[in-house]
N, C-alpha and C positions, 0 to 999 in steps of 0.2 A: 611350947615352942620357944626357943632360944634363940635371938637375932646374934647373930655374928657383928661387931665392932667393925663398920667402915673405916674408921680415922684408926689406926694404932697409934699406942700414947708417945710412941717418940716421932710421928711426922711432922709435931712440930719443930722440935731439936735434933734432928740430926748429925751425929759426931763425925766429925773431920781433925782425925787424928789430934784426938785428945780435946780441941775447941768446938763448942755447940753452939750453931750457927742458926739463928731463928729468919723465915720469912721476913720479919719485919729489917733484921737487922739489913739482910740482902737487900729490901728494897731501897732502904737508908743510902746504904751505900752507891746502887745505882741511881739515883737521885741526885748526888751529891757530884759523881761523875758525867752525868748528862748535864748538869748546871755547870760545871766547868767545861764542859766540850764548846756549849750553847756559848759561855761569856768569850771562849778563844776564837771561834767561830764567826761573833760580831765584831769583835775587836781584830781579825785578822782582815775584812770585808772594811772594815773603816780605814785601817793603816793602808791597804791598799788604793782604796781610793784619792786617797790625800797626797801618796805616791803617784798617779794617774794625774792630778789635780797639780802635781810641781813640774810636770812634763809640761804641763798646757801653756803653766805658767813659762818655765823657761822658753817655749817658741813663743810664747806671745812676745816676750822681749825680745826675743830674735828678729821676729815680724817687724819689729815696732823700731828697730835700730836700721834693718836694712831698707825698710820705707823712707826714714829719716837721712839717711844715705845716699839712697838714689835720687832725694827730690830734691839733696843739695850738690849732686852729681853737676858736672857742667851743661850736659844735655839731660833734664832729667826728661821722662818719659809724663807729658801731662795728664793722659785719662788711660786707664786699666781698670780690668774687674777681673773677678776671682770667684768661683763659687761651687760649692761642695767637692772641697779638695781635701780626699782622705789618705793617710799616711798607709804605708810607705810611699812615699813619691816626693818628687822637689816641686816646687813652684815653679809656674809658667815662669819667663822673661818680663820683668827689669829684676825679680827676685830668686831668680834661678837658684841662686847659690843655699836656699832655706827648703833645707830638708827635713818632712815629717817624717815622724816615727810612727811605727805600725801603733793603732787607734787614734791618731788625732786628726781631727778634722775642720777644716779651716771653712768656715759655714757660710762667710763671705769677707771679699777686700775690697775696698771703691778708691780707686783713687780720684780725683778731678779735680783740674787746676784752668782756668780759665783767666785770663787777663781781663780784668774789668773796666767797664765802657767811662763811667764816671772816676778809677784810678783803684778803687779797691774790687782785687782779685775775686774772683769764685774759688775756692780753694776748700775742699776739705777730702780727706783721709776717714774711711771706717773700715776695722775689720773684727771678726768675732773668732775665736778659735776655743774647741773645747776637747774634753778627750773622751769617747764613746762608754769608757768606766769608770771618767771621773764624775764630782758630783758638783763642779763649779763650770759655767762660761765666763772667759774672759772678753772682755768687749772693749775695744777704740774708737772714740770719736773727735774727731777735731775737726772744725768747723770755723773756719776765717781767723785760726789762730786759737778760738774756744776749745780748750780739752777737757772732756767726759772721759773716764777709765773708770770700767765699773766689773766686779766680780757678783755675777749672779749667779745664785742657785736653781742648780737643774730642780727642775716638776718631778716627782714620782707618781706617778699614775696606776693606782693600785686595781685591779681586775676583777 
């Protein structure tokens, strides 16, 4: 009894027009092309975020200029809050004129100014703003003159 050849001896080189092309080579190759897809893939998810992350930054400084603005306004407005204000949208009144952009979100603003009993004021300013794809929060505090400016990195919480 004679077994019949499962394998034929060119299944592993198979010619395409004139080049013989081995499994191993194919896998090589797809390999070589899922490792570049993979490194475009991280590197297109980083640049984006760091883009996301210069949004925040520019309203932070917007924030932080038209704050500075209004509290040296003639009438400024002495106590205001703000909180979970997501873009698109402008800011309530004294800051109306500070427009988010679609994903940023302004997590909180305090303003309070108090005249103080003994001659120094109660005064301070904090606001946080960050962009829902970015990977930084930007944060203000100023506290009787004392300024904190701090860029934190966002938690990833992996599941």
């Amino acid at each position: 009894m004679q077994f019949k050849r499962i394998l034929k001896p060119d299944f592993w080189y198979k010619k395409i027009e004139g080049y013989a092309v081995s499994p191993v080579e194919i896998a090589s190759v797809l390999l070589l092309v899922l490792l570049v897809f993979k490194l475009t893939a991280h590197n297109l998810a980083e640049f984006s975020a760091k883009s996301y992350d210069r949004r925040a930054a520019t309203a932070y400084a917007q924030i932080k200029n038209a704050a500075y603005e209004e509290m040296s306004s003639p009438t400024p407005k002495n106590k205001y809050l703000m909180k979970n204000i997501v873009g698109p949208k402008s800011l309530p009144k004294p800051l109306s004129k500070i427009i988010l952009e679609k994903g940023l979100k302004l997590n909180y603003l305090i303003r309070v100014y108090q005249p103080g009993k003994s001659g120094q004021p109660r005064d301070q300013l904090r606001f946080e703003i960050m962009h829902e794809k970015g990977g930084h929060i930007y944060r203000y505090t100023e506290i009787r003159g004392n300024i904190l400016e701090q860029v934190v990195k966002k938690m990833v919480l992996d599941d």
